[in-house]
Structures are given as C-alpha cells and as structure tokens.
N, CA and C atoms as a LAMMPS dump frame, in Angstrom:
ITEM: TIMESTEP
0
ITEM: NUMBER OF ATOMS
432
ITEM: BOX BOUNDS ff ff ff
-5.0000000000000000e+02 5.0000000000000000e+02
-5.0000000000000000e+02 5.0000000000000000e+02
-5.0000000000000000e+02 5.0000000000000000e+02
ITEM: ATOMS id mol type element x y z
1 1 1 N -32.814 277.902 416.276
2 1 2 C -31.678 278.041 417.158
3 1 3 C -31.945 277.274 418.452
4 2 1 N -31.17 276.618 418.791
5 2 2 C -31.578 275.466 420.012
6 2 3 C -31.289 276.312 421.469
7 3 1 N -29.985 277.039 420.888
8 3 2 C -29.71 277.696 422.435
9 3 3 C -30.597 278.768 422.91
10 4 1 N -31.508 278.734 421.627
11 4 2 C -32.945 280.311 421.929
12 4 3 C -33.837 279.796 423.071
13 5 1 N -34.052 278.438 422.947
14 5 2 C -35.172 277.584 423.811
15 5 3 C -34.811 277.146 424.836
16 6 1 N -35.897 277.49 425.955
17 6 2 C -35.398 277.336 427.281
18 6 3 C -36.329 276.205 427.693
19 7 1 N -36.37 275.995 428.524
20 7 2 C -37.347 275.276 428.836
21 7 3 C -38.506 275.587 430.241
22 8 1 N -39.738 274.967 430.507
23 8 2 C -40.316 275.991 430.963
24 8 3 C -40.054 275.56 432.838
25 9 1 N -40.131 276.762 433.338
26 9 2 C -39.981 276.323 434.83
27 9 3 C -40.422 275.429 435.666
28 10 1 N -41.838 275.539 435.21
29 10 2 C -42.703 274.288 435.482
30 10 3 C -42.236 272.908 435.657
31 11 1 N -42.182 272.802 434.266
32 11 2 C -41.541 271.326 433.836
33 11 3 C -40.801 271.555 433.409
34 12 1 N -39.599 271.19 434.214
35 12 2 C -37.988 271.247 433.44
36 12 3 C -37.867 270.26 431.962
37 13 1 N -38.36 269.296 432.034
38 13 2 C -38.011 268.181 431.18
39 13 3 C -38.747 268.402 430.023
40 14 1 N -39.593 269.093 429.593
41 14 2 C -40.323 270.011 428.906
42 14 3 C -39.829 271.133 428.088
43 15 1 N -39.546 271.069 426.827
44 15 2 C -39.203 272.616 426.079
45 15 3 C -40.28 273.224 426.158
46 16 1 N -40.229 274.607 426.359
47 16 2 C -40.871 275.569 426.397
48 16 3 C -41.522 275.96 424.971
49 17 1 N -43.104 276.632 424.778
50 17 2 C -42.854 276.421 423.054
51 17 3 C -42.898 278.081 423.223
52 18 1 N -42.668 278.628 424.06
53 18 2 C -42.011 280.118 423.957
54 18 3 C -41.05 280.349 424.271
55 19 1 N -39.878 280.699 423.502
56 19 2 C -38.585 281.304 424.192
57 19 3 C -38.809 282.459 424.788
58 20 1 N -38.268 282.312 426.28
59 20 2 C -37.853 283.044 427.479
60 20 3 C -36.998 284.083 427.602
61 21 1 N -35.626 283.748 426.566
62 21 2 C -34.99 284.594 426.137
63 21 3 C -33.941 284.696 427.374
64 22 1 N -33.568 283.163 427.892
65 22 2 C -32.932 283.208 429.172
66 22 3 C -31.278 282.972 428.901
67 23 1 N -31.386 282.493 427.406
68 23 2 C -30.09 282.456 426.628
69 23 3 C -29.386 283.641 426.176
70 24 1 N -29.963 284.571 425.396
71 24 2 C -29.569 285.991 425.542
72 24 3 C -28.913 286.757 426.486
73 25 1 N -30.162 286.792 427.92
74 25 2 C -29.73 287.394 428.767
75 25 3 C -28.368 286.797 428.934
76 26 1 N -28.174 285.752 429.564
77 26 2 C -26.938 285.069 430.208
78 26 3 C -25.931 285.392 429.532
79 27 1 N -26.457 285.653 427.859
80 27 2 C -24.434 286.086 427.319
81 27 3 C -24.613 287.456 427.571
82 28 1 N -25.795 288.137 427.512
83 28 2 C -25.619 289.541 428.186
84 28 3 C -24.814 289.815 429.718
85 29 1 N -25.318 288.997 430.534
86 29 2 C -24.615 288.862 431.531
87 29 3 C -23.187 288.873 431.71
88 30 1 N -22.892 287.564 430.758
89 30 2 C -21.08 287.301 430.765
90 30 3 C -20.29 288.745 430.186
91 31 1 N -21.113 288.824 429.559
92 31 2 C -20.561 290.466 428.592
93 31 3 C -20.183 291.378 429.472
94 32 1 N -20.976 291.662 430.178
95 32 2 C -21.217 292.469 431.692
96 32 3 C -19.903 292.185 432.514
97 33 1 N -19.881 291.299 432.718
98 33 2 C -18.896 290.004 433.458
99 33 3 C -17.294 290.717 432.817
100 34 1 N -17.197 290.795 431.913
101 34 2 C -16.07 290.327 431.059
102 34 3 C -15.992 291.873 430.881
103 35 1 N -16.397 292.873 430.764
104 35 2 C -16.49 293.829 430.067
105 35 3 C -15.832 294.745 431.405
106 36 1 N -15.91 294.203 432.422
107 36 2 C -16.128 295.117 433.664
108 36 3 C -14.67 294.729 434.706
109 37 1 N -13.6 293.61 433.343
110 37 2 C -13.122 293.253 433.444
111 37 3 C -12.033 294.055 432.936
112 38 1 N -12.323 294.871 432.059
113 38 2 C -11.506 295.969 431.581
114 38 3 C -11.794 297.214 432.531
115 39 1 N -12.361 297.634 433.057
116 39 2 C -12.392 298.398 434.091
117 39 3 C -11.584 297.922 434.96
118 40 1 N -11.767 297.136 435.855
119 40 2 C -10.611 296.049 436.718
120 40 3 C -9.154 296.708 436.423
121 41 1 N -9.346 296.385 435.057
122 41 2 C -7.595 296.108 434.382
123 41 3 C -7.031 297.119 434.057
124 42 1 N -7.744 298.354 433.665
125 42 2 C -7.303 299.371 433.358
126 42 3 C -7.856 300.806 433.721
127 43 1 N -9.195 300.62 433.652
128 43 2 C -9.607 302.48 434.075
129 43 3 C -9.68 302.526 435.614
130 44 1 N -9.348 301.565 436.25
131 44 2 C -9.66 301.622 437.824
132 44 3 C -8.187 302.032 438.063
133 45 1 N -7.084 301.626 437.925
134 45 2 C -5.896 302.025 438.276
135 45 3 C -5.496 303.156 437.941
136 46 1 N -5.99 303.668 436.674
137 46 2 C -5.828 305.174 436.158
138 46 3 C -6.502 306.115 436.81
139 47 1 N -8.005 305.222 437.082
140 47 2 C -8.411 306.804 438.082
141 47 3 C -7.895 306.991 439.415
142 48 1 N -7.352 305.804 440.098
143 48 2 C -6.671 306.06 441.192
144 48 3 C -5.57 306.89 441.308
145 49 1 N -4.576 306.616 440.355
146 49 2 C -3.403 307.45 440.044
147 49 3 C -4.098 309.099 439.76
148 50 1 N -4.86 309.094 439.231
149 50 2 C -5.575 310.526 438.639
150 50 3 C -5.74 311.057 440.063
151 51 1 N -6.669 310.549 440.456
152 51 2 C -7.085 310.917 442.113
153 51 3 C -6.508 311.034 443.271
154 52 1 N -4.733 310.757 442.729
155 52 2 C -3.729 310.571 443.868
156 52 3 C -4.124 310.096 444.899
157 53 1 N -4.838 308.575 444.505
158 53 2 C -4.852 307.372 445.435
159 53 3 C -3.958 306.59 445.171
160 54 1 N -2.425 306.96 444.933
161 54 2 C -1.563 305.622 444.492
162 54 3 C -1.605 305.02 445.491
163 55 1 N -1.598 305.031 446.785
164 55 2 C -1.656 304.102 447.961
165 55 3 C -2.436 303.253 447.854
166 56 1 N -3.651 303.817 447.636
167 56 2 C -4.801 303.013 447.902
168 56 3 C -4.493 301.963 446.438
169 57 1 N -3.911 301.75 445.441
170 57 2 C -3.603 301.447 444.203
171 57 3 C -2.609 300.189 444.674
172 58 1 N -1.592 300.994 445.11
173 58 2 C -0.565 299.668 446.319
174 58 3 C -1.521 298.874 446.447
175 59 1 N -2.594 299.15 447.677
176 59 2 C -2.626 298.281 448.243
177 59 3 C -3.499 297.477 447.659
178 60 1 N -4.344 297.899 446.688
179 60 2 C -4.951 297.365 446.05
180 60 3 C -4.4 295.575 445.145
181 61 1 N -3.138 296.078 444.582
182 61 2 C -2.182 295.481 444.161
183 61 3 C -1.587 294.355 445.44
184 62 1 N -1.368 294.54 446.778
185 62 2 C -1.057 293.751 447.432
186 62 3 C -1.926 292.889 447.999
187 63 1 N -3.375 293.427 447.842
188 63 2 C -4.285 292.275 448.416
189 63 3 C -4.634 291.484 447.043
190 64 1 N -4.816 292.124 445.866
191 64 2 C -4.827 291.013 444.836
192 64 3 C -3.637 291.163 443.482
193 65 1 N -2.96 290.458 443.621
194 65 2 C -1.566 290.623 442.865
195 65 3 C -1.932 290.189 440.987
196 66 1 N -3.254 289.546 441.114
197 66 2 C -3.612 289.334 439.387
198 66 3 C -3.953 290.368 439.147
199 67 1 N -4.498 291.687 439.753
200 67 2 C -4.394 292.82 438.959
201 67 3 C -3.354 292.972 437.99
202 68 1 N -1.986 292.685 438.498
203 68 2 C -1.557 293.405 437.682
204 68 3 C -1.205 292.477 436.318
205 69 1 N -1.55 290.768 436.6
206 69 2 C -1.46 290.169 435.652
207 69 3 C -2.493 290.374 434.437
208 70 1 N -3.626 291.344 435.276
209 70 2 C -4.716 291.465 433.955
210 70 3 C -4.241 292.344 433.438
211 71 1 N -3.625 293.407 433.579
212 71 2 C -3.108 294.894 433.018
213 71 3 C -2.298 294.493 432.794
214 72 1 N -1.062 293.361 432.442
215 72 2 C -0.082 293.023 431.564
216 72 3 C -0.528 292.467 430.373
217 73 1 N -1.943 291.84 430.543
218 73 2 C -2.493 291.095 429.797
219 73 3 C -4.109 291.874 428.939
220 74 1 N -3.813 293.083 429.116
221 74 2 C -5.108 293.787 428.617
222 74 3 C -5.37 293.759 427.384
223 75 1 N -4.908 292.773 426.24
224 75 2 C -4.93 292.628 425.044
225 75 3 C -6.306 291.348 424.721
226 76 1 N -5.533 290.522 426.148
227 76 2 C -6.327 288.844 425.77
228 76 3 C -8.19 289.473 426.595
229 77 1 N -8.109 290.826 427.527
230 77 2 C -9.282 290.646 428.45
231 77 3 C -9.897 291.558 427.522
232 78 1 N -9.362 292.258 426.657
233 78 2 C -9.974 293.264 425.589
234 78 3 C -10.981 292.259 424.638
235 79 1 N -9.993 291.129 424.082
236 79 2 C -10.361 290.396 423.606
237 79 3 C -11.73 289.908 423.246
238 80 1 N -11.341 289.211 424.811
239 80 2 C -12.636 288.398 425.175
240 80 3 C -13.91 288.846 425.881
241 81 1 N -13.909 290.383 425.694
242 81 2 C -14.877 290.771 426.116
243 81 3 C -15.7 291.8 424.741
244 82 1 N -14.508 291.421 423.748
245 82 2 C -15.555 292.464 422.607
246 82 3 C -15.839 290.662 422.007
247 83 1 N -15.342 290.036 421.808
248 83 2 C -15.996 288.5 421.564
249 83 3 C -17.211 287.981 422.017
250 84 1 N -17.333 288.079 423.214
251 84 2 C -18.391 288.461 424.346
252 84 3 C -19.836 289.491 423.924
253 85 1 N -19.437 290.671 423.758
254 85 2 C -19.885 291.1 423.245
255 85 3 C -20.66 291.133 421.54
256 86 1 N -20.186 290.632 420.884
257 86 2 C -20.394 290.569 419.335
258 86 3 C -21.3 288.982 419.619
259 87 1 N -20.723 287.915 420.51
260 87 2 C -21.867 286.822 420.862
261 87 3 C -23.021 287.299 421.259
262 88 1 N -23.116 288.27 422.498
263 88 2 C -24.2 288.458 422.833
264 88 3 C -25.187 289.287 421.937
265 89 1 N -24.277 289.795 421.393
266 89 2 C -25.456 291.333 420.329
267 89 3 C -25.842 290.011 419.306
268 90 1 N -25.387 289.409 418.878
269 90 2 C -25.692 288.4 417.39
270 90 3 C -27.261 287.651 418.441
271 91 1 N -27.002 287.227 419.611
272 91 2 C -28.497 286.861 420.343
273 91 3 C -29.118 287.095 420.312
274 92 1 N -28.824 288.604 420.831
275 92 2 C -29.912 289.242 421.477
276 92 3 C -30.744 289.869 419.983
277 93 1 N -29.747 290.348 419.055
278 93 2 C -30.776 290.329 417.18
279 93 3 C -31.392 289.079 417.025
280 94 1 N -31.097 287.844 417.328
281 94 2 C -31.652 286.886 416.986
282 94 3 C -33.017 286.27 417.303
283 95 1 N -32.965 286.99 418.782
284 95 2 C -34 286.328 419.734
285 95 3 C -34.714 287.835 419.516
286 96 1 N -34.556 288.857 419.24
287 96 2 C -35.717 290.213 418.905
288 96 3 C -36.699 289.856 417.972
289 97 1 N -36.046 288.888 416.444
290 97 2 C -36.876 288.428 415.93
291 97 3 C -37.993 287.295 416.377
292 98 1 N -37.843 286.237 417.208
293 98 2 C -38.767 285.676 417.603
294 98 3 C -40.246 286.228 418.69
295 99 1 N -41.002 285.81 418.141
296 99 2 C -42.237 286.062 418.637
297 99 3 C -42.511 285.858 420.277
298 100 1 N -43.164 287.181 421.156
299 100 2 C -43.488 286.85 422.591
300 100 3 C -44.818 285.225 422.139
301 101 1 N -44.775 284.763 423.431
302 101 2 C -46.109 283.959 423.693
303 101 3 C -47.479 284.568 423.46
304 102 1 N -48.579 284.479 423.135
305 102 2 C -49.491 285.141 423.042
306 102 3 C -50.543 284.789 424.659
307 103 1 N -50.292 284.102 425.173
308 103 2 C -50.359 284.045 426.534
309 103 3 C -50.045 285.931 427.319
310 104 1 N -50.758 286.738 427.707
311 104 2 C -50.29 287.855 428.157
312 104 3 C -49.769 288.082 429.698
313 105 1 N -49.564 287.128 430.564
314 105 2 C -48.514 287.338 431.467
315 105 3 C -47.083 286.431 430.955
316 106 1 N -46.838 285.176 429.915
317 106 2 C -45.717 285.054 429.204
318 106 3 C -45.023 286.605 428.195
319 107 1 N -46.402 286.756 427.724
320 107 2 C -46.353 288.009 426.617
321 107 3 C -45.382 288.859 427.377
322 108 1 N -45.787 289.865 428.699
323 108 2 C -45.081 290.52 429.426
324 108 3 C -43.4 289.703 430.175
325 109 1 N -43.29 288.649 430.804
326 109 2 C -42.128 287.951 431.295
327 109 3 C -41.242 288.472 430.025
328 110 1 N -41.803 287.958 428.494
329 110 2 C -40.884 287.868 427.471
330 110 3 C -40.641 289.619 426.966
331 111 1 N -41.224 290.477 427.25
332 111 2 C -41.318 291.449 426.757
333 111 3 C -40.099 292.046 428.298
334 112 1 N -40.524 291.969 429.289
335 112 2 C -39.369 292.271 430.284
336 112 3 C -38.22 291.723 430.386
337 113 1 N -37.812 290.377 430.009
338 113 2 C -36.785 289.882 430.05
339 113 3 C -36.171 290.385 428.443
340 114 1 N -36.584 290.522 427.217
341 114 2 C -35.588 291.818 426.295
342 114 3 C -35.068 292.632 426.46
343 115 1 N -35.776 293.569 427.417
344 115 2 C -35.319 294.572 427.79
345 115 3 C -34.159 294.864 428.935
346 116 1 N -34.384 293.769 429.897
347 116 2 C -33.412 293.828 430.425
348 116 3 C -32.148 293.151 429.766
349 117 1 N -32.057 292.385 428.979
350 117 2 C -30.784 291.563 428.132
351 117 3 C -30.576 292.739 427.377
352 118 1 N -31.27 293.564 426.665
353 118 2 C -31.143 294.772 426.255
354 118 3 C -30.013 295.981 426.821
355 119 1 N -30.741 295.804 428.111
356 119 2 C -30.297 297.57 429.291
357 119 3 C -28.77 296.383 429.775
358 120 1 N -28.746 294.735 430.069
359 120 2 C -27.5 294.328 430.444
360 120 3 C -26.209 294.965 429.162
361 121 1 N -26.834 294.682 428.022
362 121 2 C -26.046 294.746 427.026
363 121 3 C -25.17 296.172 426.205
364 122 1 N -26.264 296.785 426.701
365 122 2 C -26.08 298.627 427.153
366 122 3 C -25.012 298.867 427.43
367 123 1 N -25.548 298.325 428.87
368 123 2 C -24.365 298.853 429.852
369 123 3 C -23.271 298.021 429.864
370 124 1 N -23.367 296.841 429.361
371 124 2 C -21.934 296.092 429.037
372 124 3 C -21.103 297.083 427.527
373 125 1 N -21.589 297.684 426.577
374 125 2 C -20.944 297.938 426.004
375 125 3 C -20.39 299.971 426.444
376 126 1 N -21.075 300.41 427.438
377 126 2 C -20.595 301.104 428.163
378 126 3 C -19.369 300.876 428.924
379 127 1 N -19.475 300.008 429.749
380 127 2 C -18.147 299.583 430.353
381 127 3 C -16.866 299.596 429.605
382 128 1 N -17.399 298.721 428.302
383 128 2 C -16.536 298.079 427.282
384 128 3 C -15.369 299.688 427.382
385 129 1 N -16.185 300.668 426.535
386 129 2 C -16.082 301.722 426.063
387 129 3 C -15.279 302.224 427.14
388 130 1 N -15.57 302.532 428.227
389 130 2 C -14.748 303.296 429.51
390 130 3 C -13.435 302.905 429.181
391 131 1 N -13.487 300.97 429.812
392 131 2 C -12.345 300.556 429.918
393 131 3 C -10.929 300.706 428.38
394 132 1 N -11.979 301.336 427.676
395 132 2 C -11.042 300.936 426.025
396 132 3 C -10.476 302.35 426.036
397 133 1 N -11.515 303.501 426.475
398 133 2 C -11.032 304.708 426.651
399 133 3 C -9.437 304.988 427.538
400 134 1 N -9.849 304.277 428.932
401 134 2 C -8.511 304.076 429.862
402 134 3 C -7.603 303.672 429.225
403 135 1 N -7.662 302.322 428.248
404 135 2 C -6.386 301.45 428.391
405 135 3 C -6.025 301.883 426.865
406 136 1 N -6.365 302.357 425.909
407 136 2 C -5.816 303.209 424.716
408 136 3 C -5.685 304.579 424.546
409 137 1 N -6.604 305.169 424.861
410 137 2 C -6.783 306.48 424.429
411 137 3 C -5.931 307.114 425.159
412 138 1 N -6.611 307.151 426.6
413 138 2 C -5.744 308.237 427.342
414 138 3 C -3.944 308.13 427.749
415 139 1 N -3.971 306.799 427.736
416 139 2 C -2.048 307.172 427.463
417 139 3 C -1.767 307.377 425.953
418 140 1 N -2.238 307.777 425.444
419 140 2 C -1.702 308.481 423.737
420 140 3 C -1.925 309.751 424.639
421 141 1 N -3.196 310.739 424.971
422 141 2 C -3.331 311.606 424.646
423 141 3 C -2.156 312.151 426.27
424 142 1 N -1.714 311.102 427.368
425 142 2 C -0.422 312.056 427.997
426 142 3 C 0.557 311.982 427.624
427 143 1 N 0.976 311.159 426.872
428 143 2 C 2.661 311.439 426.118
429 143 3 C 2.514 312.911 425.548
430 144 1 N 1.477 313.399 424.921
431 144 2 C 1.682 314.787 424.257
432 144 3 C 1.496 315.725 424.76
C-alpha cells in the first residue's frame, strides 16, 4: 500500500522502511473532522431547543447562516462522514497488520501513533453515533 509509507522526518526525500502510520491517523482525523460535522448539523440545534436556548440557536443561525444549509443537507454530511469513516477503519485494519520497526524508540512512536489513530477513530465513530441519534432517531421517537 503506497499511502501506508511515510517517509522519514529526517530525510524527507527518503521512504521510510517503517510505516509511521501517519496515513491512518490523518483519515482518522478527517473522520473526526467530518463526523463532528453531524453534531454541527444536527444534535447541537436539538440540544439547544431541548435546553430552551432557542435564542442562543437564533443567534447562532445569524452569525453563521450555513448552519442551516448543513441541516437541510444532513443526508450529503451523513454521507460523507460514514464514507470517511469506512476509509479510515479499512486503514487503520490495514496498517494494524504491518509490523512496528524493530528499532525500540521507532517500535514505541509506531506503537503510540495506533493508538491514537485508534482513540481518533473511537471517538469519531462516537460523534458519528450522537449526531445519527439527533438527526434520526429522536424526531421519530417525538412525533409519538
């Protein structure tokens, strides 16, 4: 996999002959990114309304008016953040199989940087989950 290999800090111009696992993280990241994007769009306005902050919801809406273009559009940000997601998990399985450096401060870098693409990816599919909870579930369960 080409996008597994990073190259090393040292020498940029240089492939690394250990992956870093700096590719992972980063779609972990976007996941994060994107995921938190459904929060944005949907469980943030619901808990305001819940919390009888509609004001604060206004104004929310008047200092940035694409709110409400993302919450018209919570189909395409759903989207692209379980897309997002299913990229990054297919990585981050991909790059679990490759071997740390046997070098033991690479050994550790590579063993800490999993884990955190790991705990990003976590908590990106936490978010995911909130925001999917807000923007499906709970208007089914107040119509009844």
């Amino acid at each position: 996999m080409p996008f597994l290999v990073s190259t090393d800090w040292r020498h940029p111009s240089l492939p690394s002959h250990s992956p870093l696992l700096s590719a992972p993280r980063r779609l972990a990241a976007l996941a994060l990114v994107l995921c938190s994007g459904t929060l944005v769009c949907c469980a943030l306005p619901a808990l305001l309304v819940l919390l009888g902050a509609g004001s604060v919801l206004a104004t929310a809406l008047s200092w940035w008016p694409g709110l409400t273009v993302l919450s018209e559009q919570k189909a395409v940000v759903f989207g692209l953040a379980a897309a997002a997601l299913v990229v990054a998990g297919v990585a981050l399985w991909q790059s679990a199989r490759l071997p740390c450096p046997l070098n033991p401060e690479a050994a550790q870098r590579c063993r800490k940087r999993r884990r955190q693409a790991q705990g990003l990816y976590a908590l990106s599919w936490t978010l995911f989950a909130i925001g999917s909870l807000a923007a499906y579930v709970l208007p089914l369960l107040a119509w009844r």
